[in-house]
N, C-alpha and C positions, 0 to 999 in steps of 0.2 A: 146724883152728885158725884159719884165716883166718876161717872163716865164723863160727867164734864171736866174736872179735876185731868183726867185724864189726857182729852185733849187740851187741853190750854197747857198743859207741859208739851205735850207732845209739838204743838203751835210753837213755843219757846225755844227747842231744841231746833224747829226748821229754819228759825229767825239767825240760829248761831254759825247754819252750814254756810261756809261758801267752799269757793271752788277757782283757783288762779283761772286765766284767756289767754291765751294767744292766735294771735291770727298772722298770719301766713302769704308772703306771695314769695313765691321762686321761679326762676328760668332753670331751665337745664337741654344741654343739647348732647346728644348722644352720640360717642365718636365709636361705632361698630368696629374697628380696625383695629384699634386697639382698647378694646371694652373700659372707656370710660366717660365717667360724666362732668363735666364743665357746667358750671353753676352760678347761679347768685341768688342769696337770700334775703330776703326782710320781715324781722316779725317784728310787732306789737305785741307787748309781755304787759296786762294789767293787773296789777296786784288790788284783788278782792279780798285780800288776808285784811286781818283785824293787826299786822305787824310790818315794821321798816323793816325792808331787805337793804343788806349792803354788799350780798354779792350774789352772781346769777347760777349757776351750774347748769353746765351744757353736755348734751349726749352726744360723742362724735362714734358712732356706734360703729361704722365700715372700721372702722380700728382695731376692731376684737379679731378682725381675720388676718392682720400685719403679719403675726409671728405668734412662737410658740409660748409667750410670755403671757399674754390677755388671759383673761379670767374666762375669755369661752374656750382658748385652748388647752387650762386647766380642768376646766373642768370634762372636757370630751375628753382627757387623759384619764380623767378619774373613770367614767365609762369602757374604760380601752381601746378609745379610737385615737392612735398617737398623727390623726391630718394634720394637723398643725404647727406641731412640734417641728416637721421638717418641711414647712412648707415651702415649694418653689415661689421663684419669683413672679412666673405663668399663674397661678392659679391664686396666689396671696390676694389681698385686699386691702386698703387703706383711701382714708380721709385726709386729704394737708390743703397746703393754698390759702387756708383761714386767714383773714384779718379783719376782726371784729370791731365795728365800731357803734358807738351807744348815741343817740342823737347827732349823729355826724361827725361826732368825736373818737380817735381812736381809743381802744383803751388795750390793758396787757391782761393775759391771761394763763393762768398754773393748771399743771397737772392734780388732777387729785388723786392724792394714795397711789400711784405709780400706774393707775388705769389710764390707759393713754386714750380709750376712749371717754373719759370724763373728763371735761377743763371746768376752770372757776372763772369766772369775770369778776375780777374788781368794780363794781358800780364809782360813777366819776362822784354822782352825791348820793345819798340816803335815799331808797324808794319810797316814799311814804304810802298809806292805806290809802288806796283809791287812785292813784295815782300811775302813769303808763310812762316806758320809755318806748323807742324806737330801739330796735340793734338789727346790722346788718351784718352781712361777709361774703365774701365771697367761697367758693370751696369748688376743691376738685376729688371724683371718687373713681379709684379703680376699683371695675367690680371686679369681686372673686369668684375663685369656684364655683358652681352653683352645687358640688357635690356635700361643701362643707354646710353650710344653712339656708337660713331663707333668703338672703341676701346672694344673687352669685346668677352665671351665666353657665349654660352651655351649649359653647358655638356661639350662633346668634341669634339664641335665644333667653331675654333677658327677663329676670323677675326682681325688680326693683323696693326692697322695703328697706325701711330702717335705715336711709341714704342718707340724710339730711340734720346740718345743727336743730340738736333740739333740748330748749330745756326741758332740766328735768320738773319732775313732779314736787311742787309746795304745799302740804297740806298740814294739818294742825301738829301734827307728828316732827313736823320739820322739812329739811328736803331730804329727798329721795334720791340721791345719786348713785344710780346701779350701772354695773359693767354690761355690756351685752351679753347673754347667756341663750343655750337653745328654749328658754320659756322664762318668763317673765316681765320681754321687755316692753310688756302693752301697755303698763299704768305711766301714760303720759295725758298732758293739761287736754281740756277740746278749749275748740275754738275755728276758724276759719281757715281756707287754704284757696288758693289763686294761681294755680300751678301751669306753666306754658312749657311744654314739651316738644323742642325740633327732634326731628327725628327723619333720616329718608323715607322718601313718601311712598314704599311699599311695605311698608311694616304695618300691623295691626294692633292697638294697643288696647287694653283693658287697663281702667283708673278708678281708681276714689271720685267721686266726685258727677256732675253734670255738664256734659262736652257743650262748649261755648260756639262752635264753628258749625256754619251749616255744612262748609262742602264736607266734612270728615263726617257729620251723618249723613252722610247722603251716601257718603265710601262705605259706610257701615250697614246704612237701608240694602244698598244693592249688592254688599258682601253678603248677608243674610239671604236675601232673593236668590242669590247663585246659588248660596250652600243649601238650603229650602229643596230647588230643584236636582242639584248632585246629589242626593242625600243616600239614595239608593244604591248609585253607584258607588259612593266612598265607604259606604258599609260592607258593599260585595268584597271590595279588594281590600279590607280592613280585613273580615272574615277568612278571607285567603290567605293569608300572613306576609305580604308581598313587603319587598325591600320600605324602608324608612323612607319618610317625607324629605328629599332633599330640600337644603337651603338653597334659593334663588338669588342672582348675585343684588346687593344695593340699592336702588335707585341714588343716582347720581345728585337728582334733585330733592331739598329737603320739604318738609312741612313744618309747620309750631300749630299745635294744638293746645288746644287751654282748655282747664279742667276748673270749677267750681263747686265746693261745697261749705255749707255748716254747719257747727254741731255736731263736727268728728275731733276724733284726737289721734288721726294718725292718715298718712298719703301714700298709695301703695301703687304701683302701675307695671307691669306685663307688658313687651312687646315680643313680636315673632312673625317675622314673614309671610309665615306657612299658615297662619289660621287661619280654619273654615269659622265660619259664624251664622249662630239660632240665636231666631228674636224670640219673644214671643210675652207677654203681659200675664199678670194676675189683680184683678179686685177686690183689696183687704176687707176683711170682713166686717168691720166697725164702722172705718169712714169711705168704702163703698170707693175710697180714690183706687186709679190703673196704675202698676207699678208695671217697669218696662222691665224683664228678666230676659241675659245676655248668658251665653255660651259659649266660647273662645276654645277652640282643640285643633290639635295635630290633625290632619286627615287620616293620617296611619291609627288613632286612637278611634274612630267614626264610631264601630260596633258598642265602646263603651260611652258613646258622648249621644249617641242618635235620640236618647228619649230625657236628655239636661235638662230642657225647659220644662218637662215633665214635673221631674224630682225639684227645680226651683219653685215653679210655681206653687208647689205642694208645701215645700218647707214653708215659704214666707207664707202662704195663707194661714196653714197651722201654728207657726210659731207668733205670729199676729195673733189668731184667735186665743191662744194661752197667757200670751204674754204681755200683749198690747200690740197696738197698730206700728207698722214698719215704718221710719219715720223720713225715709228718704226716696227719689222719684227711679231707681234701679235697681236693680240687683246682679251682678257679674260673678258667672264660673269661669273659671278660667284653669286648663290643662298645661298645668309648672312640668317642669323640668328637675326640679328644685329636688335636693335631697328629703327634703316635710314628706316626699310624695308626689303623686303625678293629680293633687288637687288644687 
């Protein structure tokens, strides 16, 4: 009896969870010259809440690295690292451009609490339970430093996270409207993303998501094949300590790739001229599916990258057989520049 008692609460309690959607399509085209990105968004925000919303909060995160005002350049002050506080105009970062509009309709939008990376949207009517809008905008980001977080460039090489309007997180607690900070900013909604990336077509990119284009895997099958066969040789002169991987100028000509997934909450993408690239696959242990495991690295880095697929395939088998099966068709390493580290 107890044990049925038991679950029939426990059934009770799973009937009470939900969890807000959003899904996702954006453009972005990448101006390597002067490292920024030119955009456009569209989500669908459905309220699975048991309550009317009457206003939205959005994360305009590349804001945290404006100036020395933002709550991440406080708090890296608190650390003692005063980058922010005087930071150039070269290396700064910021979000603007926005103009938000809710089913086609424009609407205005406030700062919250002086965090200029959080704004509020006034809803035009009541959101009711069950019920979706549209909201679009446009947006433009200058990427920063890549010295100060995970967000940021150096040179032309880009590690792109935390780029984009997002709202924040709705849950029984209320919303969740947080500053950008160097940890915490993961608890964001899931739901969908649609994501199409120009970009000059010598760059190599690593994403969230399942690449929509044949010829870019086909760029990718036969990136792999080259690097497969140099491998030896980019490990010898890795091991010899020889000069850094220069950067190759541009391609004049661009590409747009599209990226698809669901059942994430969050759209991350790397590019860099210079990567070599390892394929190579693992079969989960439960449902026996091939997950495709990628490898993205400097050539100058080889000695540390030559057995990647190795250590991927390993994690996602083991971390599947403990924790459950991996629930998406990749898995990507990819060699940052980023101050996180060179993971």
């Amino acid at each position: 009896l107890a044990s049925f008692l038991s679950l029939f609460i426990g059934l009770l309690s799973a009937q009470d969870y939900w969890q807000q959607e959003v899904n996702y399509k954006i453009s972005v085209r990448l101006d390597d010259e002067r490292h920024m990105l030119h955009a456009v968004e569209e989500f669908e925000y459905i309220n699975h809440s048991p309550d009317t919303l009457n206003e939205l909060y959005i994360h305009l995160w590349p804001n945290a690295y404006k100036n020395g005002q933002s709550a991440l350049a406080q708090q890296m002050l608190e650390n003692g690292d005063e980058g922010l506080l005087n930071v150039s105009n070269e290396d700064s970062g910021f979000i603007d451009s926005v103009a938000f509009q809710i089913n086609g309709t424009k609407v205005n939008y406030s700062i919250f609490k002086g965090h200029e990376d959080i704004v509020v949207l006034a809803l035009l009517t009541p959101l009711l339970p069950g019920e979706s809008i549209d909201v679009s905008t446009p947006f433009r980001v200058k990427v920063p430093s890549g010295s100060i977080s995970r967000l940021g460039h150096i040179d032309q090489s880009y590690q792109i996270t935390q780029w984009y309007p997002k709202p924040a997180v709705y849950d029984k607690n209320g919303w969740n409207p947080m500053p950008y900070l160097n940890q915490g900013e993961f608890y964001s909604e899931f739901g969908s993303f649609d994501v199409s990336i120009t970009i000059p077509e010598n760059y190599v990119v690593g994403s969230t998501g399942d690449l929509q284009n044949a010829s870019e895997i086909k760029f990718m099958n036969d990136l792999a094949q080259k690097t497969e066969g140099d491998l030896i040789s980019l490990v010898a002169k890795s091991n010899k300590g020889r000069n850094k991987t220069p950067f190759p100028p541009s391609s004049e000509k661009y590409k747009t790739i599209r990226y698809k997934q669901d059942r994430v909450h969050d759209f991350a993408w790397f590019a860099d001229k210079r990567y070599a690239v390892l394929k190579g696959s693992v079969e989960l242990p439960g449902t026996r599916k091939l997950v495709d495991t990628w490898a993205l690295f400097v050539p100058q880095n080889a000695k540390h990258w030559q057995h990647a697929i190795e250590y991927l395939n390993d994690g996602t088998y083991y971390y599947s057989l403990w924790n459950g099966n991996y629930p998406y068709s990749h898995v990507t390493a990819v060699d940052g520049t980023i101050s996180a580290g060179g993971g």
